[in-house]
Each structure stands twice: as C-alpha cells, then as structure tokens.
N, C-alpha and C positions, 0 to 999 in steps of 0.2 A: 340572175336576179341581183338587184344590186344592192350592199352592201347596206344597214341602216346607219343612218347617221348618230353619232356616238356624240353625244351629250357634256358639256365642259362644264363645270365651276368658272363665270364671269372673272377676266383677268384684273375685274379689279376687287374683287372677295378675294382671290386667290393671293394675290401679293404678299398681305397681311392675315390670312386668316387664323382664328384661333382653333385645336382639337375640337371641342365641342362645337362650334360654328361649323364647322368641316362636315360632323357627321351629321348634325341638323338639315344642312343643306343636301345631305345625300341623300335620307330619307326620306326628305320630302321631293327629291325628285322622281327619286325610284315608286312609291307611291302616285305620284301622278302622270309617269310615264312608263307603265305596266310592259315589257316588253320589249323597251329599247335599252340599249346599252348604256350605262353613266360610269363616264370615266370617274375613280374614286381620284381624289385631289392628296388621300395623304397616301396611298399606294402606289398610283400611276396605273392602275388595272383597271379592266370594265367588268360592271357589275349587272346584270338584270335580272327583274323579278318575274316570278311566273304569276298569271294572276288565276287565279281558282276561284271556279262559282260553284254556287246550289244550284244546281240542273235540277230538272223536274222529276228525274227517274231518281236521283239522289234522296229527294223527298220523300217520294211514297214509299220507296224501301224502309226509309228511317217510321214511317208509319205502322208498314208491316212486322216491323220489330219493336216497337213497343205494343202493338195487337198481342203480341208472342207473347209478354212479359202480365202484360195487363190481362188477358184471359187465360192465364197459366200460372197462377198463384203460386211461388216456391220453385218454378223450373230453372233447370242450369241458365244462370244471363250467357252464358259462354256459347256462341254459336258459327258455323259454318256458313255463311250467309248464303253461296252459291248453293250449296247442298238443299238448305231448307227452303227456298223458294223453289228448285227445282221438286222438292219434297212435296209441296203446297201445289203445285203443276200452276204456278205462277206465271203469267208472261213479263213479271218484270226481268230485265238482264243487270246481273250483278257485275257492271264494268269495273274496269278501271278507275274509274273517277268514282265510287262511292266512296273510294279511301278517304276521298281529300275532305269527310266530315268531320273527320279526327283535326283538324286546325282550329273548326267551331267548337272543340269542347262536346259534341255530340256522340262519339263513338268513340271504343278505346280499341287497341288489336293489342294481344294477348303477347306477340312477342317483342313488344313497345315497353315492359314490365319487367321486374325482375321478382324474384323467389318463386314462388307456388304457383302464380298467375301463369307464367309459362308453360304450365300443364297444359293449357289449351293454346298451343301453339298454330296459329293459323287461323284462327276464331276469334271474333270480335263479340263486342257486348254495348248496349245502348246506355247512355247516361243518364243521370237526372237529368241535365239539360239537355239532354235529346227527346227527351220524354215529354220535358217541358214545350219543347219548341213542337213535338210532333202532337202536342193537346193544343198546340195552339195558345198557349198560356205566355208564350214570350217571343216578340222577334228578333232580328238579329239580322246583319248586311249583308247582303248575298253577293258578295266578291271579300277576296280576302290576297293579299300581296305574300307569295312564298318565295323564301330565299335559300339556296341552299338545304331546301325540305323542310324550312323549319318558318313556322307564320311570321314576317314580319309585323305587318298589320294588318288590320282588316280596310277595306277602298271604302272610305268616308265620303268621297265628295270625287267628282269630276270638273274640270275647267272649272274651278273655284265655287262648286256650286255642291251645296250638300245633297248628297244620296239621301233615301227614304228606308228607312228600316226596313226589313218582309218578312211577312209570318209563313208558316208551313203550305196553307192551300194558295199565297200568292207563288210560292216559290215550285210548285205545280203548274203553274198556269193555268191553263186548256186542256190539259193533256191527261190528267186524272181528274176523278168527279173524289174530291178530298172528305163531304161528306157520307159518301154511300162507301168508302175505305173506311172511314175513322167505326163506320156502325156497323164494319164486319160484314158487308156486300164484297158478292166477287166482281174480281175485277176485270174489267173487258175490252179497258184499254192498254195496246199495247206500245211499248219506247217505239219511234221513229229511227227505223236500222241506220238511217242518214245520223241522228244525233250520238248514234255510241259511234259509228265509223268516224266521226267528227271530235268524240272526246277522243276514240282511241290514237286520232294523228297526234293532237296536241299533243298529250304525253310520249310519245315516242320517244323522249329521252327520259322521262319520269312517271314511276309505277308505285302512288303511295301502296298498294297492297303487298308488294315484296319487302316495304320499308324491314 
C-alpha cells in the first residue's frame, strides 16, 4: 500500500512565517485532513489526527445510562459499564469506542481523576451533559479531531462547508428506535458484529478505555 502523501506548509507562508501563523495553519489543516500526515513547519515532524465519531451503539448506551441514574434516584453514578448491560442481559456491546464519549464532555472514567474518585477505578459515570444530550435537550457534532488522546477539536465543517449539529436519536440513526429506549422498552435491536469489528480495527493502535 502506498505511502499517503504528507502535507507541506506552501513555500511561500513558510519563508516568512510567524509562531502563531505556523500553528494556525496547522490546525487547520489537521482539522480538515483527518488522517493524513502534516508535516509541522516549526518541528519538521508529521503530525495526524485521529477523527472520532458518535456511532449509534455509542448512543444508546449513553441512553441506557442515564435510564440507570434517572429511574434510580440516589444510586452509585459509578458504574462498570460492561458488567451492567451484561447484568440488564442487554444486546448492546460495550466496545472500544464508547470511551471516546469522554472528548464530548458526556462520560467521565474514574481513573481520568484523582483523590477518592479513584475508588471506582475501571468505572465510568454519565454527565450533566450526557444526560442532556441523551434527553435530547442539546446537540452537539458528531466527529471530533484527537491528537495524541487528547480533543483537539471537534470537525466543524467539511471542504469548506459547515456540518449540522445531531442530537442523541439522529446519532442512532436506524439502528435503535430512540423513542421506545428513552420510555424504558426493551431493546430488540442488536449493534451490526460488522460495526464493532470495524470500530475495533480503527483503534488498533488506540483504546480510550485503557486510557
């Protein structure tokens, strides 16, 4: 397979450029070419971003967990996620890729924290704004740019053209009925074994749940 082609800073920016111009321009490359290599202009390194979406199974989990919080007045937020859907005899699969909710500000994991939080080491917990976005009450851009594990930004726009926000049952799509979940129906559809085999390649070098 052949090599992708690595990305330059124009020799005529580069001649004169200033720091801040330098990094301006790498961000927004990196941002709009998810995936390919940019060579940095004040390192001489290549740099790429991973881009991370709201999958549909990422969704309805973040459902199921605030189900948990919302009809269980005062129970530990602290939870094992695999464990309790397996508890619940759930078909959803708690891949790899739920971690990467924690970019949106939707989930926290327990060993991301320091003092007493780390009692629940292994276990994650849902947020106000998980809560929010899983009532539907707010949405938010379903691609986000990670560098190094950590959010650069979220993917605003494509070839110059602005993305559309998406709430909780668009970022489902087809694939769960978001109403008969949110009102405490079981659920009877199950993740496509192709979509977790498909997140689990992507990450092959990256596992936010180990983070």
């Amino acid at each position: 397979m052949p090599k992708p082609k690595v990305l330059k800073m124009p020799h005529d920016m580069f001649v004169n450029f200033l720091l801040t111009e330098a990094k301006d321009w790498l961000i927004a490359q990196l941002l709009d070419h998810p995936n390919t290599p940019i060579l940095c202009p004040c390192c001489d390194r290549t740099i790429s971003v991973w881009p991370a979406k709201i999958e549909a199974g990422n969704a309805a989990i973040l459902v199921e967990l605030y189900k948990r919080v919302r009809d269980n007045p005062g129970i530990e937020p602290w939870v094992a996620v695999e464990q309790y859907l397996i508890g619940k005899k759930s078909p959803l699969v708690a891949s790899h890729s739920f971690g990467r909710l924690k970019y949106w500000g939707m989930i926290v994991k327990a060993t991301d924290l320091k003092g007493k939080e780390k009692e629940h080491n292994g276990k994650w917990k849902i947020t106000p704004f998980g809560e929010l976005f899983a009532k539907r009450e707010v949405p938010t851009w379903q691609s986000a740019a990670i560098l190094n594990n950590r959010l650069l930004d979220f993917i605003k726009e494509r070839n110059g053209n602005p993305l559309p926000l998406i709430d909780v049952k668009e970022a489902m799509q087809s694939k769960f009925d978001y109403d008969k979940m949110i009102a405490g129906e079981s659920i009877d559809i199950e993740l496509d074994p192709q979509d977790v085999k498909d997140t689990l390649n992507q990450q092959s070098n990256y596992d936010p749940l180990s983070d």
